[in-house]
Structure formats: C-alpha cells, structure tokens
VEXDREN-2710 file (C-alpha; in Angstrom, 1 decimal):
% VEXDREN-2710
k/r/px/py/pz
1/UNK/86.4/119.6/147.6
2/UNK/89.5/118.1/149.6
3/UNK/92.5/120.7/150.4
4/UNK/95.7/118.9/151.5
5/UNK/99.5/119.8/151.5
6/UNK/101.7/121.9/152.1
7/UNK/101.4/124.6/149.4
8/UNK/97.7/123.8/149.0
9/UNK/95.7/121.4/146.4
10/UNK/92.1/120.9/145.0
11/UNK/91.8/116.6/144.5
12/UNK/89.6/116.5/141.3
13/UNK/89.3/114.7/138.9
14/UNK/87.4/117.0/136.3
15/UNK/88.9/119.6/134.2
16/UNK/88.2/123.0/135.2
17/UNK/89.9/126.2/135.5
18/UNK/90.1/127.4/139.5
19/UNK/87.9/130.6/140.3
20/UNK/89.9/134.0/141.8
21/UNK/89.0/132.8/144.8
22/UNK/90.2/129.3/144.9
23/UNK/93.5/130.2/142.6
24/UNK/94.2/132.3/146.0
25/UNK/93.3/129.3/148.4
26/UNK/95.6/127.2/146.4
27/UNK/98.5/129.0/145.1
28/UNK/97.2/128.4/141.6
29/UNK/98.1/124.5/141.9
30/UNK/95.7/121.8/142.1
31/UNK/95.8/117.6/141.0
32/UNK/93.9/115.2/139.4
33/UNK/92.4/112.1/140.8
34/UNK/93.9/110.4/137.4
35/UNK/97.5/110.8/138.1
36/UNK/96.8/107.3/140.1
37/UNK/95.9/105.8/137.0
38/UNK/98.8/107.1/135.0
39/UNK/101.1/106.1/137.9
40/UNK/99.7/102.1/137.6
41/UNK/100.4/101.8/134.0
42/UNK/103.6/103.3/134.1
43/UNK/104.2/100.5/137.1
44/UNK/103.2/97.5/135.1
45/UNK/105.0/98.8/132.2
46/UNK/108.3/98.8/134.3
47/UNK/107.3/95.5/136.3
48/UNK/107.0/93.9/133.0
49/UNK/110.1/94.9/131.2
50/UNK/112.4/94.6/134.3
51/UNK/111.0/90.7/134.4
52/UNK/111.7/90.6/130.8
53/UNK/115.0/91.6/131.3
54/UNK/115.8/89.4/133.8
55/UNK/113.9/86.3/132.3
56/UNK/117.1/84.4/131.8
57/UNK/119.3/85.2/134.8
58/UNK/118.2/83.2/137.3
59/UNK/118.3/79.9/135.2
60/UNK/121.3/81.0/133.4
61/UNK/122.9/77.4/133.1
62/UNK/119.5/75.7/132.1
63/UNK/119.2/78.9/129.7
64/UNK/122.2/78.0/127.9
65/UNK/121.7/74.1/127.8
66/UNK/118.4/74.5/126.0
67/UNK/119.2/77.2/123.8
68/UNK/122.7/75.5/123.3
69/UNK/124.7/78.6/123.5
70/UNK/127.5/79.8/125.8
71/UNK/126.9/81.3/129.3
72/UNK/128.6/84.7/128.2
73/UNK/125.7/84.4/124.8
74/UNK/123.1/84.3/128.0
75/UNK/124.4/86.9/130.0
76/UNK/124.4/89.1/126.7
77/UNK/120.3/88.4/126.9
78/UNK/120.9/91.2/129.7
79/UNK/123.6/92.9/129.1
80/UNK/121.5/93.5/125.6
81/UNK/119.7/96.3/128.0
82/UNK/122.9/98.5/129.1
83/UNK/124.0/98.3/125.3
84/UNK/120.9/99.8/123.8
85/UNK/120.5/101.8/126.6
86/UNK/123.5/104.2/125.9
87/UNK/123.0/105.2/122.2
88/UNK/119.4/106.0/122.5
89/UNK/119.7/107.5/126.0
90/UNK/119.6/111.2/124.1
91/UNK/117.0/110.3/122.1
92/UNK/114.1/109.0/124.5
93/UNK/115.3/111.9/127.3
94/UNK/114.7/114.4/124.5
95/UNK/111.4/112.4/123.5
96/UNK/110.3/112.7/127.4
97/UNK/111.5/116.4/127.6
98/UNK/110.1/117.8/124.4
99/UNK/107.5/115.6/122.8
100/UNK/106.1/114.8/126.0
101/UNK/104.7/111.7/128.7
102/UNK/102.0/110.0/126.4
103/UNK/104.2/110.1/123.4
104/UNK/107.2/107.9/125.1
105/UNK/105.2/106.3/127.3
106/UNK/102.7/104.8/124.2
107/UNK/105.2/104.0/122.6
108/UNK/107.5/102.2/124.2
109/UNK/104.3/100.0/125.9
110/UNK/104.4/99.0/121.7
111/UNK/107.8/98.2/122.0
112/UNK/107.7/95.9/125.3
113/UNK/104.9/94.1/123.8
114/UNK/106.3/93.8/120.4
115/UNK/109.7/92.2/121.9
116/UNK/108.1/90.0/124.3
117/UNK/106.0/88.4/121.1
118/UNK/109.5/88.0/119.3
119/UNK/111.0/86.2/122.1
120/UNK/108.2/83.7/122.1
121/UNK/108.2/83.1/118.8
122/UNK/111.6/82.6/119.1
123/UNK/111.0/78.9/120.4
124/UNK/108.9/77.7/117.8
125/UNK/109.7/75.0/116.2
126/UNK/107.9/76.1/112.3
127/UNK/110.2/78.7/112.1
128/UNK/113.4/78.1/109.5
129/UNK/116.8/76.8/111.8
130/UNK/118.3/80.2/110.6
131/UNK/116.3/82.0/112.9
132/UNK/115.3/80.0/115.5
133/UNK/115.8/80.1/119.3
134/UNK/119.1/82.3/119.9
135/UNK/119.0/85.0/116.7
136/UNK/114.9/85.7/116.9
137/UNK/115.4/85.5/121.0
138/UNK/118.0/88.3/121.0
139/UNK/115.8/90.4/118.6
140/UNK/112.9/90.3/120.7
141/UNK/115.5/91.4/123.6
142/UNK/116.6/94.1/121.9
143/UNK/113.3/95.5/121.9
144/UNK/112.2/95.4/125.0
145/UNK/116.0/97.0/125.8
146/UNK/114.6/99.9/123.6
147/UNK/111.4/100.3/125.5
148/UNK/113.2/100.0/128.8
149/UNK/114.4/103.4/127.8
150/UNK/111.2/105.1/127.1
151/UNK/109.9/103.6/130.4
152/UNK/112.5/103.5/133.4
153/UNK/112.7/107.5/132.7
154/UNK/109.8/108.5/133.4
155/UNK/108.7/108.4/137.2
156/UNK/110.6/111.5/138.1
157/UNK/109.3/113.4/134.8
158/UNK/105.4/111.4/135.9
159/UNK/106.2/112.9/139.0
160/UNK/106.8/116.1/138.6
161/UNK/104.2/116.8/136.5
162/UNK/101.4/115.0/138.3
163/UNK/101.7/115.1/141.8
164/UNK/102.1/117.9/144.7
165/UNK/105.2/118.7/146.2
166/UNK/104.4/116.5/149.2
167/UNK/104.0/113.3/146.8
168/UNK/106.6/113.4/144.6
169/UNK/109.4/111.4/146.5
170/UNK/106.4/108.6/147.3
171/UNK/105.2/108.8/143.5
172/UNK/108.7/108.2/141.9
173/UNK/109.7/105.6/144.6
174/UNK/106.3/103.8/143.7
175/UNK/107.0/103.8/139.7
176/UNK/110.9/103.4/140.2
177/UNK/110.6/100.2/142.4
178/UNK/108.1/98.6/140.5
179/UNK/111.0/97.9/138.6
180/UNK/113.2/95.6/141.4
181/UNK/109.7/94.1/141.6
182/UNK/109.1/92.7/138.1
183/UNK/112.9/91.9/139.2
184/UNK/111.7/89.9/142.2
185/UNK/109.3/88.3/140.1
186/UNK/111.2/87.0/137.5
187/UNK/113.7/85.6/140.4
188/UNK/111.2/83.8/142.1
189/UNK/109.0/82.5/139.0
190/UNK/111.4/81.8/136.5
191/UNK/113.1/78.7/138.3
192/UNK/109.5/77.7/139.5
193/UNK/108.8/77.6/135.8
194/UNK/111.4/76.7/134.1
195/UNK/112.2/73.4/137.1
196/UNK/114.3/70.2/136.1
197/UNK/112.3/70.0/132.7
198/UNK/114.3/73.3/131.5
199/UNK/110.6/74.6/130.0
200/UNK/111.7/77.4/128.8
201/UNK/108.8/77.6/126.1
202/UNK/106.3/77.9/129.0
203/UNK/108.6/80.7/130.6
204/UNK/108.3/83.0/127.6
205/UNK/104.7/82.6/126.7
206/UNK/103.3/83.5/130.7
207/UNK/105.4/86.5/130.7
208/UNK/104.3/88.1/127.5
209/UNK/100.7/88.2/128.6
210/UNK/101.7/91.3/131.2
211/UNK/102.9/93.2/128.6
212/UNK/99.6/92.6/126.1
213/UNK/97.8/94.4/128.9
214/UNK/100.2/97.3/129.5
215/UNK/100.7/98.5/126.1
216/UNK/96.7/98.1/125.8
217/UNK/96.0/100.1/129.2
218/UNK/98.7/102.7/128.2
219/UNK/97.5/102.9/124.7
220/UNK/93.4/103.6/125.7
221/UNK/94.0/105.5/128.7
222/UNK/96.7/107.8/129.2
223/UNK/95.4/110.6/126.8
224/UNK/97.7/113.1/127.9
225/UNK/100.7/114.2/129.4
226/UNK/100.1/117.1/131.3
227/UNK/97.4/117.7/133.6
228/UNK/95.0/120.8/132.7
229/UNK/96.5/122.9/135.6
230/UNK/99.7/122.1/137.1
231/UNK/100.5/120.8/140.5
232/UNK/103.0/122.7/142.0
233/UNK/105.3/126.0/140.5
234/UNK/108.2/123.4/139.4
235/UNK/105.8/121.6/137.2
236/UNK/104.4/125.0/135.6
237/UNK/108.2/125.5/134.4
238/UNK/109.3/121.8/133.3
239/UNK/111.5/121.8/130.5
240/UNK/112.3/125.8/130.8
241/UNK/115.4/125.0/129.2
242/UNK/115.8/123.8/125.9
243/UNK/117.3/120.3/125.5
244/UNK/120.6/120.8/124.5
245/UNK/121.0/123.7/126.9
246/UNK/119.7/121.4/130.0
247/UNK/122.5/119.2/129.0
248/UNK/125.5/121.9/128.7
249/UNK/124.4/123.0/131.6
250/UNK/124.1/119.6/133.5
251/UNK/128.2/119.2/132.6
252/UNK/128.8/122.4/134.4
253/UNK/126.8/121.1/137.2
254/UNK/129.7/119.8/140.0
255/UNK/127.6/118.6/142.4
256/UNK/125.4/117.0/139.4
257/UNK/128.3/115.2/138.4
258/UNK/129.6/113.6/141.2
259/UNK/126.8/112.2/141.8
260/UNK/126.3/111.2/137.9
261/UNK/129.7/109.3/138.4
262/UNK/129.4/107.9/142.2
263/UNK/126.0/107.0/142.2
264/UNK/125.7/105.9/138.6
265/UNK/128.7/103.4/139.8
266/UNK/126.2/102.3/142.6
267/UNK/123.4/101.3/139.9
268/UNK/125.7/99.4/137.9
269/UNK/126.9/97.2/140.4
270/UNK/123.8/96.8/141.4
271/UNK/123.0/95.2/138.2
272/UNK/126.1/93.2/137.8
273/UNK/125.1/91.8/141.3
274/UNK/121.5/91.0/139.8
275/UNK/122.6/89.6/136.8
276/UNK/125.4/87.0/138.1
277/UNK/124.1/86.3/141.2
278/UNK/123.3/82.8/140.0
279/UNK/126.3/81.8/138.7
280/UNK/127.8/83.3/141.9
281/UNK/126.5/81.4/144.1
282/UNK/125.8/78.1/142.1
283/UNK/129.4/77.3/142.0
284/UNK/129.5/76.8/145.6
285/UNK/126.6/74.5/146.0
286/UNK/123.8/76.7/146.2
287/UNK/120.8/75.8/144.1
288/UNK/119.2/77.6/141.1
289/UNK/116.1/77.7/143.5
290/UNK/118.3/79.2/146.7
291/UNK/120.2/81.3/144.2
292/UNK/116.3/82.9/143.3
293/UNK/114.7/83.3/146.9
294/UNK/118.5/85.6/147.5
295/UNK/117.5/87.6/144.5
296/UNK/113.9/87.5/145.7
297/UNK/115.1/88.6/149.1
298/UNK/117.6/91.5/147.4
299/UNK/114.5/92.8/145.9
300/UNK/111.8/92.3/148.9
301/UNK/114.0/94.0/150.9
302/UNK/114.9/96.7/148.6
303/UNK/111.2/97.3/148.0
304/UNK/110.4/98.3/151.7
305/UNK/113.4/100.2/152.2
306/UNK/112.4/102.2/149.6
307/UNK/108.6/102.7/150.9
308/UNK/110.3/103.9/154.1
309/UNK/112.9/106.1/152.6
310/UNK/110.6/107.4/150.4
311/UNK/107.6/108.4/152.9
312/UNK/111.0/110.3/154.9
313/UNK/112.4/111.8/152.5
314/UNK/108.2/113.5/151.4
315/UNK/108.1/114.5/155.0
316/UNK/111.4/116.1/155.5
317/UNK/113.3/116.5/152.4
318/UNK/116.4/115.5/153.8
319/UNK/117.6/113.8/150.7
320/UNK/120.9/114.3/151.0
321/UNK/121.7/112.8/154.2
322/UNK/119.3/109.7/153.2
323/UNK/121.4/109.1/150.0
324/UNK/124.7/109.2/152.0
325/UNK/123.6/106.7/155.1
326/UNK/121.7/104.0/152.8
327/UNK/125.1/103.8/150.4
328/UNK/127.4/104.1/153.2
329/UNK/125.4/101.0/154.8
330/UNK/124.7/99.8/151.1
331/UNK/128.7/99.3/150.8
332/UNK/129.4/97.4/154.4
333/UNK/126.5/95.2/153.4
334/UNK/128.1/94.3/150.0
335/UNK/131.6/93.8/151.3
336/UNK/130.1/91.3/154.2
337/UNK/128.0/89.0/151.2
338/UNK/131.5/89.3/148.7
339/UNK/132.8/87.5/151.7
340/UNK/130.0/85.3/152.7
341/UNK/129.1/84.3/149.4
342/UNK/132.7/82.3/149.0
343/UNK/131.7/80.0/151.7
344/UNK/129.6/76.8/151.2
345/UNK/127.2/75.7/153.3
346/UNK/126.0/79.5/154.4
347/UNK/122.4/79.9/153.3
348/UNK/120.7/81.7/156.6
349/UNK/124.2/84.4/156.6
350/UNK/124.2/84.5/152.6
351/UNK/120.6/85.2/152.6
352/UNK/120.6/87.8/155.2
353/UNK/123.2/89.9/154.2
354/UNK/121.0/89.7/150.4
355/UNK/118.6/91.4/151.9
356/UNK/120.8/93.9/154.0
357/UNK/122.1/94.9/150.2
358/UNK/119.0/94.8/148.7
359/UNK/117.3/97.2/151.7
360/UNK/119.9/99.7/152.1
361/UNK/120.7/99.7/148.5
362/UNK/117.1/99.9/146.5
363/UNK/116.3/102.6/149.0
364/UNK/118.9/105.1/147.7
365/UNK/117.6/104.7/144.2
366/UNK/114.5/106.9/143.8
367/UNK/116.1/109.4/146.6
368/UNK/118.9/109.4/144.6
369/UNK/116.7/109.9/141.2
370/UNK/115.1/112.8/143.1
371/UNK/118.0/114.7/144.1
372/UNK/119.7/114.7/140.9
373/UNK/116.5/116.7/140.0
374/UNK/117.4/119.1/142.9
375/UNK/120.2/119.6/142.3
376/UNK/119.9/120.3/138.3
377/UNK/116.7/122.3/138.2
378/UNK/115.5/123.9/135.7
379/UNK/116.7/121.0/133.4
380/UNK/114.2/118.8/132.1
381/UNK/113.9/115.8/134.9
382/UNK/114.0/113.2/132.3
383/UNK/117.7/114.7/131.1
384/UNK/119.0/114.7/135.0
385/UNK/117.4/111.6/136.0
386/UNK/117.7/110.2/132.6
387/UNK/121.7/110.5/132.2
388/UNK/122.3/109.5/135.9
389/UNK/120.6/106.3/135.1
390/UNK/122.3/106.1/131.8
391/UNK/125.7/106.2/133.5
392/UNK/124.8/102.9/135.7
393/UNK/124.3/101.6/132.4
394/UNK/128.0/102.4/130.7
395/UNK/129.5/101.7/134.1
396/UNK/127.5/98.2/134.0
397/UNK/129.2/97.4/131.2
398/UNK/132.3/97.9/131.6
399/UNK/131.9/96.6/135.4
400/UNK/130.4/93.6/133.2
401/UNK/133.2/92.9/131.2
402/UNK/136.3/93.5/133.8
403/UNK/134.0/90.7/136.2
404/UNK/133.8/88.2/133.7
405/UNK/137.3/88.7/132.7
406/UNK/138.7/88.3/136.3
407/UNK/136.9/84.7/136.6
408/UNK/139.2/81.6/136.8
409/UNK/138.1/77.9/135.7
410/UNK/138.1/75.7/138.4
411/UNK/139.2/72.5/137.4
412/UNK/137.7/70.2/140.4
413/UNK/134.8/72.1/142.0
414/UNK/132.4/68.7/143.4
415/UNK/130.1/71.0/145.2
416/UNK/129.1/73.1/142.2
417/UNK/126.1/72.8/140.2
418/UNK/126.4/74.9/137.6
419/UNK/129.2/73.0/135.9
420/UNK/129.4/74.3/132.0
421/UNK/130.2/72.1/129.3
422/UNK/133.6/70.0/129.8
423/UNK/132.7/69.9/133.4
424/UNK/134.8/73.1/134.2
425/UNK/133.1/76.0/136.7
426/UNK/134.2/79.8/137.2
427/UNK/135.5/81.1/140.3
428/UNK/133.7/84.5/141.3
429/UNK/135.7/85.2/144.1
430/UNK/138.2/87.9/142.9
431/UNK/135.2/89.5/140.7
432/UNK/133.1/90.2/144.0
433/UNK/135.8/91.5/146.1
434/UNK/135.5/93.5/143.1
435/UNK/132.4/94.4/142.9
436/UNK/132.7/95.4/146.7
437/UNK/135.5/97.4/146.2
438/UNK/134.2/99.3/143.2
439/UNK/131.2/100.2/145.4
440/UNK/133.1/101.1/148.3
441/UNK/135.4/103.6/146.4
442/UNK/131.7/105.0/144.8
443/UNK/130.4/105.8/148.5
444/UNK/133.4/107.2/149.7
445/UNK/133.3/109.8/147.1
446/UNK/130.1/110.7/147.2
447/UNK/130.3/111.7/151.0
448/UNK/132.8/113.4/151.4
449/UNK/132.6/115.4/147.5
450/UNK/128.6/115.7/146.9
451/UNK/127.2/119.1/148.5
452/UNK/124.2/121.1/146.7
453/UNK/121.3/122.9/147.3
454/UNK/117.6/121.9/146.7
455/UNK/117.3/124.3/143.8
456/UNK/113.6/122.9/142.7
457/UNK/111.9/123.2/146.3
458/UNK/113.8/126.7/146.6
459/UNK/112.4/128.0/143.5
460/UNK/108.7/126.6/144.1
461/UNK/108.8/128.0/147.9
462/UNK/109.3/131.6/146.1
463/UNK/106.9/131.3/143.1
464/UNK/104.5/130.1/146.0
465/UNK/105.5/133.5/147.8
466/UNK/105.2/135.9/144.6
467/UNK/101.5/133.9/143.9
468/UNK/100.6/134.8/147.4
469/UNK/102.3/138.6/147.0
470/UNK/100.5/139.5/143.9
471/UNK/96.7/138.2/145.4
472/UNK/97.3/140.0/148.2
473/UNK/98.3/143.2/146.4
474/UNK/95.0/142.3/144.0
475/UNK/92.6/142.1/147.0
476/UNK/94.3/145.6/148.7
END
C-alpha cells in the first residue's frame, strides 16, 4: 500500500471498501491505478478530434482548389465546430452532469469515428456527383463537431472524479492539452501530406485510423464513471446541484461571469488565430510549410507552458494570479506578432513571437478551466467548465465573421502565395490589429474585475476536518 498527498490516498487498483482503520488514515478517500487509463483514452479522443478539426486549415488554399469551393466554404470545415458547439452545449454538459463519464465519453468516441469515415468517403470517386467531396465532407464534419462536445468537457469533470486533490490541475492540463496537440499535429502533417500534389485523399484516410482505435479503447475499457470510493470530499458531492439549478446559480455567479465573458474572449481568439493563420501569413510570402511549423510552434510552446503551469498551480493553488500573468503576457505577445506578421521577409521574429503566444497563452487554458470550477462549486464541473468553453465558441464566431469581413482584396500582392481565383489576395492587417485588440480589452478586464474564492478546496479542507472530528470522537 502507497500513502501520498496531502489529504491522504490508498494507490489501488482493486475494488474494495477501506477498513475503520484505513478510512481514518485516509480521510475516507482513496484512487485507482485505472484513472491513468481513463485519462489516455480521453487524450487520444481529444488529440484525434482537435486534428480532425483542423485537417483543412493549414492547406486552406490547396483545400479549396481540390475541392473546388471558396476559401470562406473551407474555413466553414472549422468554423462547423463553434456552430454545433453552441446548441448542443446544454445537452452534452447535462449528459456529463447527470448521465455520467462513460455515457458521453462512449459515445461521442462513436461519433468521432463515425465522422472521420464520412469525410473519407467523401472523396470517392463511386459515389453519385450529388454527394461527393464538399456535401458528404461537411457531414462527416459535423460529426466530429458533435463529438467534440462530448469530449473537450470532460477533463475537469475526469478530474474531479478520478484523481486526488494534488493531481487535479496536472490531470486536466494533461487531457485539456492533448487537444493543442492533435492541433500541432495536424499543422505539422497535413502540408507534409497533402505537398504540391494537393493529396488530399491520402490526408483523410491516415487520420481516420486514430479515431478507429479511440472509439474501440473507450468502448472496451472505460466501464464506468465513477471510481468505487471517491478521491477527495469534492468528488463525494459532484453534481449536488441539480442541472438547471447549477446553471441559475452560475448566472448569479459575478466572479463566474467575468471570467465566462473575458476568458471565453481569450479562447476564441485563440481559435480564430489557429484557424487563419495560414492565410495570414501566406499573403506575405510565407509558405504553407512556414505557415505550419508557426502553428506547430503555437502549439509546442503552448504544450510546455501548460506542463509548467500546471505542476504550479497542483503545488500551490495559486490559480488566480497564474491566470492573470499568462493573459497579461498572452496579450503583449499577440500585439507584437499582429505587428510582425505584416512584415515580409520575418520568419526567425514571426516564429518566435508564435511561440511566445502559444506558451503564455495555452498555459492559462486548463488553469483557467480549473478556476471556473473554484469559483462555481457545487455546480457540476462539466456546466462551469462546459459553458466557459462554450462562450469561446459564440465569441469565435462572431470574432470569425467581423475578421473576415474587415479583409480587403489586394489587387497586386507579387509576394503572395496564396492568391485565390482571379489572382486577387486578402489583406489581414486590419483583422489582426483586431484580434489583438479584442484580446487586449479581454485581459484588461479580467485583472482588474475577476476576484473569488476557492470554494471547492475550502469545502474539501472542512469535510476533511469533520472526517477527522467524528473518528476522533469514535476512538474517545
């Protein structure tokens, strides 16, 4: 037997009620060797849908030649994601909350690999002209948008429910940044893939083999969603409150909402900046295959900001002053690239100030994820993580459609090579002044408006107390 932690906890993996004895050793709480497992499937699951997501982006132009549709018909291959994501936000938070882990999690493995077949068939040339290429393509898209929901909400609720007090941050920042790295994947394989012969066929056949094995792990081996005997006292009481009760009370939340609106505004641009970046930089004169080692970069860097942030933030809980340097930093790094990103000719500075972005601002995101738990407790951690992350996604879009709106054709632009059809580019410079801007105005509110307490950690230190209390009263 192994005790470790702060409040105490048996590392098993069998299932077995703790003895008198060890109850009072542990403060009743004690985890399961198979929380790791649970932890890797929900990983590839995200890595495999955030890769589908992005499949497209950073060989937008080639995209659009082969498929013979418009570049704003291949940005909509993304955007698909923030559209399905809003309607059936209540509906896979409510799935999460009340039906439970292995429910949403099974099922939206189905979903991921279901899609990712439809976009393959998509290219095939037996099918009828009616449905081939963009129609089926977008179908398949959609469906992997739907699973996306049932997936990206669940490290805080895996969390929670699986792992001690001293591992949640590190658990949720593992499953929430495998997500940036099926991002990083598909920035750095699908111009390797795709190349001069626009192979798009080959593209969407490798990456539905990740999913196959996802949705087969998930389906076999996560057989439940609770552990037999809970980790800490938060995860005895998840979901005390019913589901539309979490929710009125999230609206009455202040601190909850500033940070629904300020940090929500954070992910979105965050995603606009993932999805365009291509088509950013492309028009002046960096490659496809510069434009993917950026986002590669954005991601790396994000990756191990996070690991870092994340190991702090276990040790010290000290999320609130995390959240507020990494988007404070997050935003000078963004206005620096909006500027940088204008200029030809600039890949070291261009490239740097990517990563800056990325690090500062993929750190924040998991912190960020925990603290709206904080500071919402007792609701349901897939409703407060759920509806912050949801609120990146409405922002997204409408960030999405105000940036594509302020672009202006460029008549003679020799440099560029992403020219669209007619030989006429788009100007990005107004959008990311923008973007940076947006961002900027997001930070600024959050520091100086967000306060809260750490409601969850305050409520487990007392149940912890009372445990303690009534043993001690039991022995006397």
């Amino acid at each position: 037997m192994e005790i470790n932690g702060d409040l105490g906890s048996e590392e098993v993996d069998f299932i077995s009620e703790p003895n008198l004895e060890t109850r009072k050793l542990m403060g009743g709480f004690k985890v399961y060797k198979r929380r790791w497992f649970i932890l890797s499937v929900v990983c590839m699951l995200n890595s495999s849908n955030a890769v589908l997501w992005l499949s497209f982006a950073p060989v937008a132009d080639q995209t659009a030649r082969y498929l013979r549709a418009s570049m704003d018909q291949v940005n909509w291959l993304s955007l698909v994601y923030m559209v399905v994501a809003v309607p059936f936000c209540f509906v896979t938070t409510w799935m999460l909350d009340t039906l439970g882990l292995r429910i949403s999690l099974i099922l939206g493995s189905w979903l991921n690999m279901v899609g990712s077949g439809l976009r393959f068939l998509s290219i095939l040339s037996s099918l009828p002209p009616s449905v081939r290429y963009f129609p089926l393509l977008m179908g398949g898209q959609t469906l992997c948008a739907l699973a996306q929901t049932f997936i990206i909400f669940s490290p805080t609720k895996l969390a929670a429910l699986w792992f001690p007090q001293h591992q949640r941050a590190t658990a949720n920042m593992i499953a929430s940044m495998s997500n940036p790295i099926g991002i990083l994947l598909a920035n750095l394989f699908s111009p390797m893939i795709v190349g001069q012969d626009m192979n798009i066929p080959l593209m969407l056949g490798i990456y539905t083999i990740p999913p196959v094995v996802a949705c087969i792990l998930a389906t076999l081996g996560i057989r439940e969603s609770v552990p037999p005997c809970p980790p800490s006292a938060s995860a005895e009481s998840s979901n005390s409150e019913p589901f539309l009760q979490g929710i009125k009370l999230l609206l009455m939340n202040r601190a909850y909402m500033i940070l629904l609106l300020c940090v929500g505004a954070g992910i979105a641009l965050f995603t606009c900046f993932s999805t365009v970046l291509e088509q950013i930089l492309c028009v002046k004169g960096y490659s496809d295959g510069f434009a993917g080692i950026c986002g590669a970069l954005f991601i790396l860097f994000g990756v191990i900001g996070a690991a870092f942030l994340g190991f702090y933030v276990d040790r010290t809980k000290k999320f609130i002053e995390a959240t507020k340097i990494c988007m404070s930093l997050c935003s000078l790094a963004c206005i620096a690239l909006a500027v940088v990103s204008q200029l030809s000719d600039q890949k070291a500075a261009v490239a740097s100030l990517c990563s800056l972005f990325g690090f500062f601002g993929f750190a924040m995101y998991p912190v960020a994820m925990e603290l709206s738990v904080e500071s919402s407790y007792p609701v349901g951690e897939a409703s407060s993580s759920g509806f912050l992350f949801i609120s990146g996604q409405i922002q997204s879009i409408v960030y999405m459609v105000i940036l594509q709106a302020l672009t202006q054709p460029i008549a003679d632009s020799p440099v560029s090579t992403c020219a669209a059809e007619g030989g006429v580019s788009l100007s990005w410079r107004v959008p990311v002044l923008v973007m940076a801007g947006l961002l900027s105005a997001g930070t600024c509110g959050f520091v100086l408006f967000f306060h809260t307490k750490y409601r969850r950690l305050e409520a487990e230190a007392d149940a912890v107390i009372g445990i303690r209390d009534r043993d001690r009263n039991g022995l006397s």
